[in-house]
C-alpha positions in Angstrom: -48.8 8.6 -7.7 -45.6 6.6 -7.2 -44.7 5.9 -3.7 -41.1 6.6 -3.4 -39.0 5.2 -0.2 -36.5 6.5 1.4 -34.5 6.3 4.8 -36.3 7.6 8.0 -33.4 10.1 8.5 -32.6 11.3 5.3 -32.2 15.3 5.0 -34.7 17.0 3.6 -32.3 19.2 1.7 -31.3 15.9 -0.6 -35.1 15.6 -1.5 -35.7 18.7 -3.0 -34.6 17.5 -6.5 -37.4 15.0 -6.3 -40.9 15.6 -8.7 -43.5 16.9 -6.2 -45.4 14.0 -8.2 -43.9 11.5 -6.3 -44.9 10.7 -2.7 -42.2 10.1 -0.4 -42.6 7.5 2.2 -40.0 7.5 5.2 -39.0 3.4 6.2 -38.3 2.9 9.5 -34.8 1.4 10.2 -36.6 -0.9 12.1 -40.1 -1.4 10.3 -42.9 -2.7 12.5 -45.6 -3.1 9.9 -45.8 -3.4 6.0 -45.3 0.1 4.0 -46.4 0.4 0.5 -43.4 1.4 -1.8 -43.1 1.6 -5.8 -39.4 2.9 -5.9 -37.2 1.8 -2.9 -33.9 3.8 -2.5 -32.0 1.5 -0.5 -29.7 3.2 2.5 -26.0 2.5 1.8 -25.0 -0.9 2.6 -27.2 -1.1 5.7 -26.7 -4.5 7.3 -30.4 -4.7 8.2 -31.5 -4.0 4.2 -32.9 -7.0 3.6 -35.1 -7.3 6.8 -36.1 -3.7 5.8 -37.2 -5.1 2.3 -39.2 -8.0 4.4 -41.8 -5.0 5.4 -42.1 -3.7 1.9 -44.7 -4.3 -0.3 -45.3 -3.7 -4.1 -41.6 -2.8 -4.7 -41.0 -2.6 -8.8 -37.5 -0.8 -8.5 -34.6 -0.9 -6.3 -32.4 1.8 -6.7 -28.8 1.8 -4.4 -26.2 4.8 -4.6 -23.2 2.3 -4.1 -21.1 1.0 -7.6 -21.1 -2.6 -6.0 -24.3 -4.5 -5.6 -23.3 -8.0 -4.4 -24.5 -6.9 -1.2 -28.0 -7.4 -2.4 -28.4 -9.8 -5.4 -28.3 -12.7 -2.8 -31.6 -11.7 -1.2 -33.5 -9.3 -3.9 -36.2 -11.4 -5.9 -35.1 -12.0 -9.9 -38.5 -10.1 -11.0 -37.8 -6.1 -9.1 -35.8 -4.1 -11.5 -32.0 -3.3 -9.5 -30.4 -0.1 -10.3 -26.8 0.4 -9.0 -24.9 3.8 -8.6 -22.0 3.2 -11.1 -20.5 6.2 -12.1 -21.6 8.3 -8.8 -18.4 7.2 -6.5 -16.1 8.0 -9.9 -15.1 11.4 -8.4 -14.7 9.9 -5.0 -13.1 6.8 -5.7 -11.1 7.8 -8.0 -9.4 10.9 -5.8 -9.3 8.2 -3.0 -6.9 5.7 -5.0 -4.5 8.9 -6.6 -4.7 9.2 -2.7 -3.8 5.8 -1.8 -1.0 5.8 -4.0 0.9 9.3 -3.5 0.5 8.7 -0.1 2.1 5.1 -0.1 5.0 6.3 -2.0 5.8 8.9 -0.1 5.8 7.3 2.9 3.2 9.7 4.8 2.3 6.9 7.2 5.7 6.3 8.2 6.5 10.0 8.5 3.0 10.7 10.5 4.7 7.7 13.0 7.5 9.2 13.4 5.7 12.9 14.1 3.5 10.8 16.8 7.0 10.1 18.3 8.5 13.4 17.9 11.4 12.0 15.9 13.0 13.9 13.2 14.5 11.1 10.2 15.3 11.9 7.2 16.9 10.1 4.2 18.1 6.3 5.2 17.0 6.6 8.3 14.5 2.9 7.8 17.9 0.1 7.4 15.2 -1.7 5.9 16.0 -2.4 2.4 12.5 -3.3 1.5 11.4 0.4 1.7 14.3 1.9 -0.5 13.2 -0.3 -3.0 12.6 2.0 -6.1 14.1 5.0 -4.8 17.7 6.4 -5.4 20.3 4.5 -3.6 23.7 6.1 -3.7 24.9 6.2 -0.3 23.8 9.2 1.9 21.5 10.3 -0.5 19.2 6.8 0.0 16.1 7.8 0.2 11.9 7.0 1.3 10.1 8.3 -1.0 9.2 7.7 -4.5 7.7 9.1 -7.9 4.4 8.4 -9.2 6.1 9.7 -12.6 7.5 7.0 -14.9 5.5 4.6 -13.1 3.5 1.4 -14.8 0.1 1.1 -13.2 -1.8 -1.8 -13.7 -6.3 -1.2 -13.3 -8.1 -4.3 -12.7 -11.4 -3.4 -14.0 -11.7 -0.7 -16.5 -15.1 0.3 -15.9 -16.0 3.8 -15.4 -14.1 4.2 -12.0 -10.9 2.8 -13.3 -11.4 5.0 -16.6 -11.6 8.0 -13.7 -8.6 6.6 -12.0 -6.6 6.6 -15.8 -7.4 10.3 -16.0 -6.5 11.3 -12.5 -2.8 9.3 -12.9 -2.1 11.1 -16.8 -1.2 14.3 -15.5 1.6 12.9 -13.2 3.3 11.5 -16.1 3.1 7.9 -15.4 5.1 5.5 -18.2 2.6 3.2 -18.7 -1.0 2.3 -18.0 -2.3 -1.7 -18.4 -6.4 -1.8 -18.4 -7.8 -5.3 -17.8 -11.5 -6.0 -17.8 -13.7 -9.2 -17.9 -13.1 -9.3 -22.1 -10.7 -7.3 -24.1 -11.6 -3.8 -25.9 -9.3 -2.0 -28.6 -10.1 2.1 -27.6 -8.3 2.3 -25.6 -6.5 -1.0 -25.2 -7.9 -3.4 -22.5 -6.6 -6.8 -22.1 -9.2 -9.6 -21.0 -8.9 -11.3 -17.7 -7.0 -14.5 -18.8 -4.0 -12.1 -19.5 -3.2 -10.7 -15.7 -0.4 -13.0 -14.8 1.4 -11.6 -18.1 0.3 -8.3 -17.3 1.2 -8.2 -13.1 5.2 -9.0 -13.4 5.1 -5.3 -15.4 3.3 -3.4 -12.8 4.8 -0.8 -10.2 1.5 -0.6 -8.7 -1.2 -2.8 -9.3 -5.4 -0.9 -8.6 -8.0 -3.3 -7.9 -11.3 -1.9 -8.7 -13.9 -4.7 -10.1 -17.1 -6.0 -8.6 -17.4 -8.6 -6.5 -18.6 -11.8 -8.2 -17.8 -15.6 -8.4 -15.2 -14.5 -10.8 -13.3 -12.0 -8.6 -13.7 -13.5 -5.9 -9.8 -14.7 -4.5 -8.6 -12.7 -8.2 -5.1 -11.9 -6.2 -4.2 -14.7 -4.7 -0.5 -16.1 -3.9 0.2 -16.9 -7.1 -1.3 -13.1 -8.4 1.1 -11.8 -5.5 4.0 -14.1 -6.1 4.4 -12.3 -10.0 4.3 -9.0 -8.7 7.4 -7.0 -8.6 9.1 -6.9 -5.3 8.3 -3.7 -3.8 5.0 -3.1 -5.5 2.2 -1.4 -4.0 -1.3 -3.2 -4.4 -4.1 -0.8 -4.1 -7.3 -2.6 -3.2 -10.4 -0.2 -3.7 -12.7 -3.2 -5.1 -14.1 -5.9 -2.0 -12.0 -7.1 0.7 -12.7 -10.8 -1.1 -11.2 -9.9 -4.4 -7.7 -10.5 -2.6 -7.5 -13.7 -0.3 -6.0 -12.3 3.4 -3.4 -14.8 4.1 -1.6 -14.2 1.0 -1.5 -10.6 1.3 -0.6 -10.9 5.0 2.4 -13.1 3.9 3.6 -11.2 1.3 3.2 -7.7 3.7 5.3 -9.6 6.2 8.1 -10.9 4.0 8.4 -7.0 2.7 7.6 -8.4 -0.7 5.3 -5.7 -1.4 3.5 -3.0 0.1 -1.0 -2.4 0.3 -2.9 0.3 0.8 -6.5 -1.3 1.9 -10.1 0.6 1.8 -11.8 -3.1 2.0 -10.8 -6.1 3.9 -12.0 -9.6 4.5 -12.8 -10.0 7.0 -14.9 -6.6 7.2 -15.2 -4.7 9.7 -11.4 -5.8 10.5 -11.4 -7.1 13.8 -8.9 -5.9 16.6 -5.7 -8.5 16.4 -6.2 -9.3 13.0 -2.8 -9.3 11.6 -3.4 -7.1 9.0 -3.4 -4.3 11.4 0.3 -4.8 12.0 1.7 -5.6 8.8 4.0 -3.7 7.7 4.3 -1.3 4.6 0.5 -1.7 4.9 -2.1 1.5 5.1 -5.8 1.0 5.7 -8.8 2.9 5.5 -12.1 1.7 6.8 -14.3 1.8 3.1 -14.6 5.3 3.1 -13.1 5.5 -0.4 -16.0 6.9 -2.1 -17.8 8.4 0.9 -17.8 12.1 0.7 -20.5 15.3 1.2 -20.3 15.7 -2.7 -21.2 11.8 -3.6 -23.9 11.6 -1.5 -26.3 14.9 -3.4 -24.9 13.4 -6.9 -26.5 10.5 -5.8 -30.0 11.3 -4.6 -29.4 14.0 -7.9 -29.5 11.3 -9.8 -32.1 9.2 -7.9 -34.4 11.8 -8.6 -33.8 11.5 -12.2 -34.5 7.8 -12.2 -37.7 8.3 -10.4 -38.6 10.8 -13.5 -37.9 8.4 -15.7 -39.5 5.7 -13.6 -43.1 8.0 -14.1 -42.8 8.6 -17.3 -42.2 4.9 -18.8 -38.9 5.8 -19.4 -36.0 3.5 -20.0 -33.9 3.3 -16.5 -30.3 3.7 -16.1 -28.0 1.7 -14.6 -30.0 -1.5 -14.6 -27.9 -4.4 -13.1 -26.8 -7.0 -16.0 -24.9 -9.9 -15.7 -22.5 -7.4 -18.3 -18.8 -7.4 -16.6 -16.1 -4.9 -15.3 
């Protein structure tokens, strides 16, 4: 029998995948005693994870349903087998940054502000010359919005998200698409990390999508920034820590470029931070790859895992020190 743990209030319904081989044990949010688990299925991102893991005993496997594990590595002993969720937020995260983007060049935020205020602007009506940067300026017909067509979009880290993310952007005819990943590939064409300053001054919009690590963290910094195009939209669906703050404040500020933010640093934002008010800047609070869908593909698949787990079976997913 393998003991198989799960949240205290998980749904039934996202169980029913699971071998009736397997026993389910229910953890406590806030464990008193010690539980005996074989297979932990770790709640998403839970704060309190790692006291959790403090009342757990004879833990072999550690499975989480989020892409991004640096959450745990800090705290989870070297010798328990870590399984991440990469390729379940694909769908998600992927939608969320074709989102990000459309929205952003469109200007729905500013538009939503101005239906909030029951004003009715069209074309030229911002005199700042920031936001017609890109679009058609020929006197009455200046105007907000742009095209995602034509477009060169830059992915940092081609993994299987940003490989998602490529085939969501293809059908809106975008000129060009730059992959860059920890070390360069030839199908398709990804260019190794040491080549991002040549690669950002050719970007119109610029996706941040790679793990967080000792190597990402601070990636996009001020010089990062300072080579991007002015008016270019930097997507951040990675970690907040992957781009340092103050240089994105400063650059939001001087209407160098515009953001569109699912992760922050600090996280959660606090009220005042200045990120809040800068402008050309949209943020989400890391929803990105949080939908009704994700969540059954993940316990789907977490039910799979625990099959293999019973029957000796190779796992999937097993975190490496491989890059993005």
């Amino acid at each position: 029998m393998v003991r198989v743990g799960v949240d205290e209030n998980l749904a039934q319904e996202l169980l029913v995948d699971f071998p009736p081989e397997a026993e389910i044990v229910r953890i406590a949010r806030r464990p008193a005693g010690v539980q005996d688990v074989d297979f932990w299925i770790i709640p998403f991102a839970r704060k309190s994870a790692q006291q959790t893991f403090k009342h757990l005993d004879g833990v072999k496997v550690v499975q989480s349903m989020m892409a991004g594990v640096d959450w745990i590595t800090p705290w989870l002993p070297k010798d328990i087998i870590l399984c991440d969720g990469r390729g379940l937020h694909d769908i998600s995260a992927s939608e969320w940054v074709l989102t990000a983007i459309l929205t952003s060049l469109k200007r729905f935020p500013y538009y939503r502000d101005m239906q909030l205020k029951q004003e009715w602007k069209g074309q030229a009506s911002i005199p700042d010359g920031f936001m017609k940067v890109g679009g058609a300026q020929v006197g009455q017909y200046a105007v907000l919005g742009d095209d995602l067509a034509d477009k060169t979009v830059l992915i940092i880290g081609h993994g299987s998200i940003g490989a998602a993310i490529e085939a969501r952007l293809k059908p809106f005819e975008v000129k060009k698409i730059l992959r860059v990943a920890r070390g360069a590939r030839k199908e398709p064409e990804v260019f190794a990390v040491n080549q991002l300053h040549r690669l950002l001054p050719q970007a119109d919009i610029v996706v941040a999508i790679v793990p967080l690590t000792a190597e990402t963290q601070g990636m996009i910094g001020a010089t990062e920034i300072g080579l991007m195009k002015p008016g270019a939209l930097l997507v951040n669906a990675a970690r907040g820590p992957v781009v340092v703050t103050d240089a994105l404040v400063e650059a939001l500020q001087q209407n160098r470029i515009r953001a569109v933010l699912d992760v922050t640093d600090p996280e959660p934002l606090p009220a005042g931070h200045p990120l809040w008010s800068a402008p050309n800047c949209m943020i989400t609070p890391h929803v990105g790859g949080s939908t009704p869908e994700f969540i059954h593909r993940a316990f789907r698949f977490g039910a799979e895992q625990v099959r293999r787990f019973m029957a000796g079976k190779e796992l999937e997913n097993v975190v490496t020190d491989a890059g993005y």
